[in-house]
N, C-alpha and C positions, 0 to 999 in steps of 0.2 A: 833114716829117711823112709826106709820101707814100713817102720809104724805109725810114722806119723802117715802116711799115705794110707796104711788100712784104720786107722784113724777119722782121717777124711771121710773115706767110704761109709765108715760105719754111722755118721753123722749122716751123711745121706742118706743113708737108706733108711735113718729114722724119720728122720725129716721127711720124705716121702714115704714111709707107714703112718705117719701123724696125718697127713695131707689126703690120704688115701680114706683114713678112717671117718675123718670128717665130712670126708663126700658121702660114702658110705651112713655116715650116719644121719645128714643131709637129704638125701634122696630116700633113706630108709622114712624116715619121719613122710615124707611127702607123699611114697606110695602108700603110707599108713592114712594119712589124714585124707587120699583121695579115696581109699578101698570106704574107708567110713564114711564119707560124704555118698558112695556110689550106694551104700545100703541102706540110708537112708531116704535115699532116693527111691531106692526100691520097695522098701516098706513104708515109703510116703507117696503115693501116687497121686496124681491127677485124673484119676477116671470117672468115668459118666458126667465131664466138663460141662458137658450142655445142658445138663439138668442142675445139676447143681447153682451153677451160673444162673440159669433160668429163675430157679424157687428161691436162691440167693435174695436175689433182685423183686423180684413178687412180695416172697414176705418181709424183708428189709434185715435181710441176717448176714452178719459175715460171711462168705464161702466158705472159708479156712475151719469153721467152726463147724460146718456140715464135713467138712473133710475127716475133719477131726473126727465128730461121731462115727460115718462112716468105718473108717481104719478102726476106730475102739471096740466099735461091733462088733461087723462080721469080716472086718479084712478084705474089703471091698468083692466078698463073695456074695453075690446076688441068691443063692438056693440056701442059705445059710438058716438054719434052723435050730433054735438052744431047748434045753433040756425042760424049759419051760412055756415054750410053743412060739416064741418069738421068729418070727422070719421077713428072710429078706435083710437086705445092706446095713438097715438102720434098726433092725431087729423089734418091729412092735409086733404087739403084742395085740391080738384080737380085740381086746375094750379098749384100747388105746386105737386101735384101726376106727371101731366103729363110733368111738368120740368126734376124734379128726375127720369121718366120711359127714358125720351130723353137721360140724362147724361146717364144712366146706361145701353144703347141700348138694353133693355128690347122688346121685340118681344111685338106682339097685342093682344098673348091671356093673356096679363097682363092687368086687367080694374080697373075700381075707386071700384068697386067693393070688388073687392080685400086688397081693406084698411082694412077690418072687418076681413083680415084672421092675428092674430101675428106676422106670423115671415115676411109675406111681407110688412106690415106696420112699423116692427122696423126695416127690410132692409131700407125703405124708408126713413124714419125719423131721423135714425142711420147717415144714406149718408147726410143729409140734414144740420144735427147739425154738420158734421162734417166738411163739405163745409164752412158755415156760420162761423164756429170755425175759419178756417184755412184763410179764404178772410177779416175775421175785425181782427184779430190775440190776441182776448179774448172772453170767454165763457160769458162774461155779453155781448158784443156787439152783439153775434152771438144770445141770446136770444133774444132780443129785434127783431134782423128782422127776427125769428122765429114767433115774432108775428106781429110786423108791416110791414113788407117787405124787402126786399133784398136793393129796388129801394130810400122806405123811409129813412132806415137806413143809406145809403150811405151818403144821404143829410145831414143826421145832423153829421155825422164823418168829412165832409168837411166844417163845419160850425165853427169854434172858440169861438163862443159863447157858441156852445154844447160842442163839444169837443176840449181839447186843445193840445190831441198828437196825433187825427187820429185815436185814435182806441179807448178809453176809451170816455163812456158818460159822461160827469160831470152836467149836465141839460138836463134832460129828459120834450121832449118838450109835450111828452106823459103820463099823469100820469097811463094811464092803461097799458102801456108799461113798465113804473117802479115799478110799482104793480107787474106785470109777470115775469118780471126780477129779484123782491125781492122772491117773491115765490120760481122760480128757484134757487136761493142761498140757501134759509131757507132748500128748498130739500135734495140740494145737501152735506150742513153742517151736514145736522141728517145724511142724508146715513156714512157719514165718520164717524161722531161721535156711529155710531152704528156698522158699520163693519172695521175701518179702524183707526180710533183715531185720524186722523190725517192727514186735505186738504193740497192736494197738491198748 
């Protein structure tokens, strides 16, 4: 009688180690998937809304995609400055400044200077990405000569080796241009997947 009773017990108390683990494993998964969802977050912001939103709307470009640049750049640091003199959120570059100040007939008391200030760097940047969107007529080709050039990129769209309809890269003759271009994606996939559910 007395084994069958420690018997009993011993059932139980698996049966509630069983019961116990699957909470535990349960609840482990859930603070998992929210810690990741909160870093996300964290390295996806929404800052400088109003500008963005603003030049969004102006020059007819996704937000998410400016967002995107932004975060790829400089990490939504506005004094952000690359080894190559690029400054500011969206990190151009002085002949790219003084391109976009020409298109925009911006007056001279606009300077490179100026890159370091938000809202005139995501005017910039914003007109830039939206230019290059609209001239290769896909946000992968207009990143690529966001980083290689306007002049580069053209060459390999005209090329059939690279590209085979004119606008889509299919052999990136650059790996650090397909690096910047994957980055830009990965960006711009969390932004949706965190505020939007769902790339356009």
């Amino acid at each position: 009688m007395r084994e069958k009773s420690q018997k009993k017990t011993i059932v139980v108390f698996i049966l509630i180690f069983v019961v116990l683990l699957g909470l535990a494993s349960y609840f482990g998964i859930e603070i998992y998937d929210r810690s990741v969802y909160e870093f996300k977050l964290a390295m996806h912001p929404l800052k400088y809304s109003e500008y963005v939103e603003k030049y969004a709307e102006e020059y007819e470009i996704d937000k998410y995609v400016i967002y995107a640049f932004i975060k790829t750049e400089s990490g939504f640091d506005p004094d952000a400055v690359s080894s190559t003199g690029a400054r500011g959120l969206m990190q151009l570059m002085e002949t790219a400044f003084d391109w976009v100040k020409f298109r925009l007939g911006d007056d001279d008391e606009v300077t490179f200077d100026d890159m370091y200030d938000p809202e005139t760097n995501i005017r910039y940047g914003a007109y830039m990405v939206s230019f290059l969107t609209k001239y290769f007529g896909c946000t992968d080709t207009a990143a690529a000569a966001y980083f290689s050039g306007i002049g580069e990129v053209s060459g390999w769209v005209s090329d059939p080796d690279i590209s085979a309809d004119g606008v889509h890269i299919d052999n990136y003759p650059s790996k650090n241009a397909a690096h910047y271009v994957n980055k830009i994606n990965s960006a711009l996939d969390t932004y949706y997947e965190l505020y939007v559910q769902e790339r356009k």
